[in-house]
C-alpha positions in Angstrom: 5.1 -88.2 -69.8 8.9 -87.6 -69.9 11.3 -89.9 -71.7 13.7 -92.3 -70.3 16.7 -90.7 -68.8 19.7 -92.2 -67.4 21.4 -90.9 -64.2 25.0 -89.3 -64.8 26.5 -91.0 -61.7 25.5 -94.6 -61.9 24.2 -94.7 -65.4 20.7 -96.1 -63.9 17.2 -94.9 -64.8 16.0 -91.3 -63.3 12.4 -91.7 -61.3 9.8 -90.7 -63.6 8.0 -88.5 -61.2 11.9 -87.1 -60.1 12.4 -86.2 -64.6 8.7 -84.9 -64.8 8.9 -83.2 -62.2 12.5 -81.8 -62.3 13.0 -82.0 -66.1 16.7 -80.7 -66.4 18.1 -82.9 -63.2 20.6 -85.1 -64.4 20.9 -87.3 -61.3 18.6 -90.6 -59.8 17.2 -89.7 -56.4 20.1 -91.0 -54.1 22.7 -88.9 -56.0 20.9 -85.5 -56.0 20.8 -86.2 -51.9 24.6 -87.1 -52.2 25.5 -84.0 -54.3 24.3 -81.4 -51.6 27.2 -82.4 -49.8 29.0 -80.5 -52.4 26.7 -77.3 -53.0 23.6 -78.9 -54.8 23.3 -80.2 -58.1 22.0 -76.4 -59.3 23.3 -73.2 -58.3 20.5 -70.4 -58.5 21.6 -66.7 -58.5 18.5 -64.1 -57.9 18.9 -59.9 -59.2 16.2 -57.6 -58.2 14.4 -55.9 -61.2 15.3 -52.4 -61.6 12.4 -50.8 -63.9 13.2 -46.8 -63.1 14.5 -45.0 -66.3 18.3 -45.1 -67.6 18.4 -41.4 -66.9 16.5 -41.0 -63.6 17.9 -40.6 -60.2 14.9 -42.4 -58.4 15.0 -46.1 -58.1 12.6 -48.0 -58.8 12.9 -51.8 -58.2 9.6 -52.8 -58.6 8.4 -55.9 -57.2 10.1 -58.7 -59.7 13.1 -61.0 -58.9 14.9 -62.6 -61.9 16.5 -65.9 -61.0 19.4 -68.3 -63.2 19.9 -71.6 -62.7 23.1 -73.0 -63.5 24.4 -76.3 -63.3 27.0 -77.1 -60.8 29.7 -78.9 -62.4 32.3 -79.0 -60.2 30.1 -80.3 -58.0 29.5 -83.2 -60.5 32.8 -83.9 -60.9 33.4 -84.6 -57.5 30.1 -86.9 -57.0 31.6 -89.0 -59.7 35.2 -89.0 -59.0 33.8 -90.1 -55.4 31.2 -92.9 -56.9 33.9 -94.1 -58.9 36.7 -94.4 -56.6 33.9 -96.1 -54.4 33.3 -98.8 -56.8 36.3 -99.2 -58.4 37.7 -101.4 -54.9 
């Protein structure tokens, strides 16, 4: 079971099954729909595997992709700097 974890946007409580399932989301279910507005709350880059020798002139890319997840923080920024002006009035 994953521990309590507080939304970055509207400081409430993240869905359990959204944290256990998800476990490095940082957002409640109705800001992660509101953040792919802006590109998504991750940005995943893929590289194919290249497993031929340094010195070889055949390729050999094998079968693998790698992926990395990064978080999208300008994205976040501008989630929050929308939620707040939206509840500042």
């Amino acid at each position: 079971m994953a521990a309590l974890r507080i939304c970055e946007i509207c400081k409430q409580e993240i869905e359990t099954e959204r944290s256990e399932y998800l476990s490095q989301t940082r957002l409640c279910v109705k800001h992660a729909q509101e953040i792919e507005r802006f590109g998504g709350e991750f940005s995943v880059a893929g590289t194919q595997e290249d497993t031929a020798k340094k010195t070889s002139l055949k390729r050999n890319y094998g079968g693998g992709i790698s992926t990395i997840s990064t978080r999208n923080q300008a994205a976040m920024d501008e989630l929050r700097a929308e939620y707040e002006s939206n509840t500042s009035c």
